[in-house]
C-alpha positions as CSV (number, residue, x, y, z in Angstrom):
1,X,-0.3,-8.7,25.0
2,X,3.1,-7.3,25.8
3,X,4.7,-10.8,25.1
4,X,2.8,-10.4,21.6
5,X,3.8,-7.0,21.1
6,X,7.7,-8.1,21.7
7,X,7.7,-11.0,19.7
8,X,5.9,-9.3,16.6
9,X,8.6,-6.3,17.0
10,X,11.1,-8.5,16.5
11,X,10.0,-10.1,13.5
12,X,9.5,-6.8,12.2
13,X,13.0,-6.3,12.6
14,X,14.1,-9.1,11.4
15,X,11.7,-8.8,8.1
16,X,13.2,-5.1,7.3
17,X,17.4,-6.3,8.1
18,X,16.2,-9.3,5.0
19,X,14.5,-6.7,2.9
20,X,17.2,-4.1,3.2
21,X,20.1,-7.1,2.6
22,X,18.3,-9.1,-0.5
23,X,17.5,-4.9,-2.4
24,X,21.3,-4.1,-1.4
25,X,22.6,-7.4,-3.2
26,X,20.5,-7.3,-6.0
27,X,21.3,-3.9,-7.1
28,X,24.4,-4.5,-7.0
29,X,24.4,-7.5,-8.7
30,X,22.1,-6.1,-12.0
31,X,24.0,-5.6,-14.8
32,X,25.3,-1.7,-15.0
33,X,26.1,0.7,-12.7
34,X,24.5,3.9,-11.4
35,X,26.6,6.3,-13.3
36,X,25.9,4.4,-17.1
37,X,24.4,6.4,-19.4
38,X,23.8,6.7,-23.1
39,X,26.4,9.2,-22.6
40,X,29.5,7.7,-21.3
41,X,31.7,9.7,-18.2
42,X,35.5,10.2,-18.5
43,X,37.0,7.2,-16.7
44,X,38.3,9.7,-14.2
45,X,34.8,11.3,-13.7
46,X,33.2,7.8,-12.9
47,X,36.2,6.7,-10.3
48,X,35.9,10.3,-8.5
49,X,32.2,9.6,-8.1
50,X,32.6,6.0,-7.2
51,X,35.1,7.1,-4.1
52,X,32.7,9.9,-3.8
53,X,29.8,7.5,-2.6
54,X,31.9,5.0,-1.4
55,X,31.3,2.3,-3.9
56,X,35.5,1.5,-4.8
57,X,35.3,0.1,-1.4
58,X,34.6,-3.9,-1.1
59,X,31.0,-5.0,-1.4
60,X,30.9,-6.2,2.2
61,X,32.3,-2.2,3.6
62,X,29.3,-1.1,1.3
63,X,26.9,-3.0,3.4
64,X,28.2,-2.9,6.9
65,X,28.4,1.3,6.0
66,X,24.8,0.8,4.6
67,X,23.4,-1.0,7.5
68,X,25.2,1.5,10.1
69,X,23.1,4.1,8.1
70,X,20.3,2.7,8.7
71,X,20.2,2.3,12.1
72,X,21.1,5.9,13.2
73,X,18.5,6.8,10.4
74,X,20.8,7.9,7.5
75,X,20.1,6.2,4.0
76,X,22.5,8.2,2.0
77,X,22.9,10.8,-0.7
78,X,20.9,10.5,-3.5
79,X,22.9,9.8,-6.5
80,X,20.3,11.6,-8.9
81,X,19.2,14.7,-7.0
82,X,22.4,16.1,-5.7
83,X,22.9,18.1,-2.1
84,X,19.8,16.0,-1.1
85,X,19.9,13.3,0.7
86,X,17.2,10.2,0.4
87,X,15.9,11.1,4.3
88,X,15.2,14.5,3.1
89,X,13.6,13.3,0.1
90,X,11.1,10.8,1.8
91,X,10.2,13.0,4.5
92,X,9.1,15.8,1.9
93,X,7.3,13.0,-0.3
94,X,5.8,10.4,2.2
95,X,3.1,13.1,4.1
96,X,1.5,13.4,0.6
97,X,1.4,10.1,-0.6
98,X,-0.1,9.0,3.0
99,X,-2.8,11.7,2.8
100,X,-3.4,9.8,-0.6
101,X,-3.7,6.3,0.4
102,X,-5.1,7.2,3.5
103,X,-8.2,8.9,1.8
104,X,-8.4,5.8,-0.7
105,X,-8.6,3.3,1.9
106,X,-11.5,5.7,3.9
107,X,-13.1,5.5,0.7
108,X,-12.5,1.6,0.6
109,X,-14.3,1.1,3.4
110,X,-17.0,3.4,3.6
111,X,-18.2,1.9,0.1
112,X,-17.3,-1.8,0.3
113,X,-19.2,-2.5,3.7
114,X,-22.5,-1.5,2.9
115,X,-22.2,-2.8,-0.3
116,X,-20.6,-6.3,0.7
117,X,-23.6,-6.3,3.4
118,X,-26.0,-5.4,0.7
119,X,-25.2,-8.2,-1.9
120,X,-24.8,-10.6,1.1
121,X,-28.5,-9.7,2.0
122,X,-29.8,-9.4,-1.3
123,X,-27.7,-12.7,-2.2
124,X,-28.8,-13.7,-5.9
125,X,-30.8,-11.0,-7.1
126,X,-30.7,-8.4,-9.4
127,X,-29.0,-6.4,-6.7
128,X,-26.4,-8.7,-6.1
129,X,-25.3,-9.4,-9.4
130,X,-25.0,-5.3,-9.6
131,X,-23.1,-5.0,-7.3
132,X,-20.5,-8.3,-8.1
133,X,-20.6,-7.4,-11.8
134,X,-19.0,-3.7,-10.7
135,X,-16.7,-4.9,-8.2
136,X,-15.2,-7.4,-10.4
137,X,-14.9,-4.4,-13.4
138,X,-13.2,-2.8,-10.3
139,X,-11.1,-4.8,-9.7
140,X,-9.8,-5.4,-13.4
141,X,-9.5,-2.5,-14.3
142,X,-5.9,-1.7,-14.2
143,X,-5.5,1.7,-12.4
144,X,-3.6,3.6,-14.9
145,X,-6.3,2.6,-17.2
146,X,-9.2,3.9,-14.5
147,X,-7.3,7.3,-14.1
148,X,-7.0,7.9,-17.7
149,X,-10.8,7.1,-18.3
150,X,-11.9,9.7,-15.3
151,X,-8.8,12.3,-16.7
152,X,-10.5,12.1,-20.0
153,X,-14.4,12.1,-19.1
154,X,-14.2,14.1,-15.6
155,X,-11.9,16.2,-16.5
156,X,-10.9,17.4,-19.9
157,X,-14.7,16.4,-21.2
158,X,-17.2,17.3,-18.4
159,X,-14.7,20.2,-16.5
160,X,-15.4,19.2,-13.5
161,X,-12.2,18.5,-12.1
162,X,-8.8,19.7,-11.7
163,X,-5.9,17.4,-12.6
164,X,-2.1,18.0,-12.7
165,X,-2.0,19.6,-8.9
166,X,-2.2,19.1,-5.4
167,X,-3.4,22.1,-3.7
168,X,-7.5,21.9,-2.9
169,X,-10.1,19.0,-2.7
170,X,-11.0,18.8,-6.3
171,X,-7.3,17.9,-7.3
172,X,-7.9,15.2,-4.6
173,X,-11.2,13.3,-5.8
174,X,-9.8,11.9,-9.1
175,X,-6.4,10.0,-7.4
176,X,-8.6,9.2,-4.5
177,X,-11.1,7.5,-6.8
178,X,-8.5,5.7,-9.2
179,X,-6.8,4.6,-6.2
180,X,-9.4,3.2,-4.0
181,X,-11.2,1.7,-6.9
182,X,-9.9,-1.7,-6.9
183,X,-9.7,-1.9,-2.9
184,X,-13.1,-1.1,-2.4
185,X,-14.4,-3.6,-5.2
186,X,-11.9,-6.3,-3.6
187,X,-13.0,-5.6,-0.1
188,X,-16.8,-5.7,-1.1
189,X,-16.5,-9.0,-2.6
190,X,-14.6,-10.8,0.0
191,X,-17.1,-9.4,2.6
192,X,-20.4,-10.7,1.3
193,X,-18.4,-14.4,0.3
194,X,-17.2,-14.3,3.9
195,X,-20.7,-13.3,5.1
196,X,-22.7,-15.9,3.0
197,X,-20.2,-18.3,4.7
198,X,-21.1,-17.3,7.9
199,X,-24.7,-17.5,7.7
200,X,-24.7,-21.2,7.3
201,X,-23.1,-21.6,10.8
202,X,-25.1,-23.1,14.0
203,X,-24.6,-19.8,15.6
204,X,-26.2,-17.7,12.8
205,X,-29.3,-20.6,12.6
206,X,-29.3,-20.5,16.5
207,X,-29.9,-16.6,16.3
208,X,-32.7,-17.0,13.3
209,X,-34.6,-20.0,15.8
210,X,-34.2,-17.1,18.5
211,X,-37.2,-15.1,16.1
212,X,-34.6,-12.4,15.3
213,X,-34.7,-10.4,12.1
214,X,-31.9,-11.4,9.3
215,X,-30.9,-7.8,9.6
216,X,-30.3,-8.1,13.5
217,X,-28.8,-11.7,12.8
218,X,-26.5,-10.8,10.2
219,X,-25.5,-7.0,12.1
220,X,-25.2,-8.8,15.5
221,X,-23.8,-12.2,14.9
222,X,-22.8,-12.6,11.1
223,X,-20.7,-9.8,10.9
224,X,-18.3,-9.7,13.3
225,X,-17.5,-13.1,12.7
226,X,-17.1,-12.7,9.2
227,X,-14.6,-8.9,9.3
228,X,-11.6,-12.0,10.3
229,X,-10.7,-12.2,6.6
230,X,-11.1,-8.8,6.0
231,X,-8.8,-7.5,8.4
232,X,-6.4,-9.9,7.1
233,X,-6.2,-8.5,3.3
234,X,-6.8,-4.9,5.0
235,X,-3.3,-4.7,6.8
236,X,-1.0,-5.4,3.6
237,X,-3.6,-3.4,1.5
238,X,-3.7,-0.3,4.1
239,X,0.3,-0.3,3.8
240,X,0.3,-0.2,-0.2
241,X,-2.0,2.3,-0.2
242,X,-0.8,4.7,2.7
243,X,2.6,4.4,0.7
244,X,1.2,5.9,-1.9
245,X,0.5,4.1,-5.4
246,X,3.6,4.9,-7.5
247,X,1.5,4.4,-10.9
248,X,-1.1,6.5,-10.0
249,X,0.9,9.5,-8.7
250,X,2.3,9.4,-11.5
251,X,-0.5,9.8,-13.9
252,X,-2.0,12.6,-11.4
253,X,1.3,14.5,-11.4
254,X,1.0,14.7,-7.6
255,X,4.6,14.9,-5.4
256,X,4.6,11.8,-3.6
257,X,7.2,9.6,-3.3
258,X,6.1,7.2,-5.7
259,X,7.1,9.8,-9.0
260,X,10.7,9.7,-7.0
261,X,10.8,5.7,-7.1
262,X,10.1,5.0,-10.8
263,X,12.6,8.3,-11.9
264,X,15.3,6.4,-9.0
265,X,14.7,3.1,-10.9
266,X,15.0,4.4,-14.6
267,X,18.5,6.6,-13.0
268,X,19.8,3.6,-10.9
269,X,19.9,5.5,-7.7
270,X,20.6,2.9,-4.9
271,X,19.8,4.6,-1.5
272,X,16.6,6.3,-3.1
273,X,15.7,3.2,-4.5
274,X,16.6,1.3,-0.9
275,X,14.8,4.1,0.9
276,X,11.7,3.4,-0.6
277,X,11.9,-0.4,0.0
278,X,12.3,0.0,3.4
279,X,10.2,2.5,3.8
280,X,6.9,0.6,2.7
281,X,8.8,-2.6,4.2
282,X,8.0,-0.7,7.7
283,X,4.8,0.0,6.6
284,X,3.4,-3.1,5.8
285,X,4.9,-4.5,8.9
286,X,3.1,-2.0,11.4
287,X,0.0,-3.1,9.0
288,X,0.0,-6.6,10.0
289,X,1.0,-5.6,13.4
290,X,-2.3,-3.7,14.0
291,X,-4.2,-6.4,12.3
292,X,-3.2,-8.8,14.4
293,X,-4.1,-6.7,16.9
294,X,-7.4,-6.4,16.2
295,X,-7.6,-9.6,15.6
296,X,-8.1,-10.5,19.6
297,X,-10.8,-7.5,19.9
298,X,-12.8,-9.2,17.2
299,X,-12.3,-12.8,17.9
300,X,-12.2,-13.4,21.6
301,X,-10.9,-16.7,21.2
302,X,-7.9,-15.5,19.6
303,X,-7.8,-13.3,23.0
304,X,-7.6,-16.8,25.1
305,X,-4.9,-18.2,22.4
């Protein structure tokens, strides 16, 4: 486990020094710079800037300064938001978007097991075709679309609902829904394919000749055989979500750190932009660190391997 630990750590590493060198070169090689606007600077304005944040200096002093920031944990000023820089900004915005995504993937899976086991168990009947029919309106549903739809009925129609803060539970419900949404209909689906799989194997026949019920054979045997393929779309899709969904904050109004990615995009900040990258970079790669992981608790022949 340690030698797993170390080698996965240093892939890690190795995936986020990539990620931060291939969003460093192509920023800087898009067309325009971060201080074009529809209003155009005084020459001297633009070059006092430029010296300001370093970026007269050669491309490769950009990066080696870029890359020393990184490692003692400094990703620059923000060129937008001035006197701020992007550490600060990311440590006031990531919290929220994490209690987001980390309430739409609770949500995820407290819905899509029981109803991936109940279509699996129910396979071909009206009860299954339900329950397929709303996962796959789940998941093509585009999410903007979804949180418009519940803004609209929920909200402005029925009253429920508050929308536009971030203070109580009921400005919660609506982002956790729109967000977990296509998740949840994604993880139910895979779950009852992977379970139907499953049930055709000797050990699953072996447990029905045994007199068993199918719900003890499929709880007992079918299942934990079959959560292998979950797990593995659950460790990039719990890193998107606890990163917050940069759409949907953005339709809810709520202060995460995804409302500060699209506005650094549109303004051409590079170490907000950069920040962010890396940011769900390291997410995604704990994600698939702790799914592999579990992987040996569920599979004890990975364990041997």
């Amino acid at each position: 486990m340690p030698r797993l630990l170390l080698k996965r750590c240093l892939h890690g590493l190795l995936v986020l020094w990539v990620v931060a060198t291939l969003t460093f070169l192509l920023l800087r090689i898009a067309p325009g710079g971060p201080f074009d606007s529809e209003r155009k600077l005084p020459p001297e304005v633009i070059a006092n800037l430029e010296a300001k944040y370093y970026l007269d200096e050669p491309l490769w002093q950009q990066y080696l300064r870029y890359l020393g920031g990184i490692v003692q944990g400094d990703l620059g000023p923000s060129y937008k938001y001035l006197d701020r820089d992007v550490t600060e900004i990311i440590a006031e915005t990531l919290p929220t978007s994490i209690v987001l995504g980390g309430l739409a993937m609770l949500f995820a899976v407290l819905v899509a097991f029981p109803v991936g086991l109940c279509a699996a168990y129910f396979r071909n009947s009206f009860i299954d075709r339900t329950c397929m029919s709303i996962a796959a309106l789940g998941i093509s549903l585009p999410n903007f679309v979804l949180g418009a739809l519940l803004i609209w009925a929920v909200a402005l129609q029925l009253g429920w609902l508050q929308i536009g803060r971030w203070d109580d539970w009921s400005s919660v419900i609506l982002p956790m829904l729109t967000l977990g949404a296509a998740p949840t209909a994604f993880l139910a689906s895979l779950l009852r394919s992977t379970l139907i799989e499953t049930m055709s194997e000797d050990f699953v026949r072996t447990a029905r000749a045994k007199g068993l019920k199918e719900s003890m054979v499929i709880a007992k045997h079918a299942l934990l055989h079959s959560l292998i393929p979950v797990l593995t779309v659950m460790g990039p899709l719990a890193a998107a979500l606890l990163t917050g969904s940069f759409v949907v904050e953005f339709v809810f109004a709520i202060p995460g750190m995804g409302r500060f990615f699209i506005t650094a995009v549109s303004d051409r900040d590079y170490p907000l932009i950069m920040g962010v990258t890396l940011v769900y970079t390291a997410m995604l790669v704990c994600a698939n660190l702790i799914v592999d992981l579990l992987y040996s608790f569920v599979d004890p022949r990975i364990r041997v391997e």
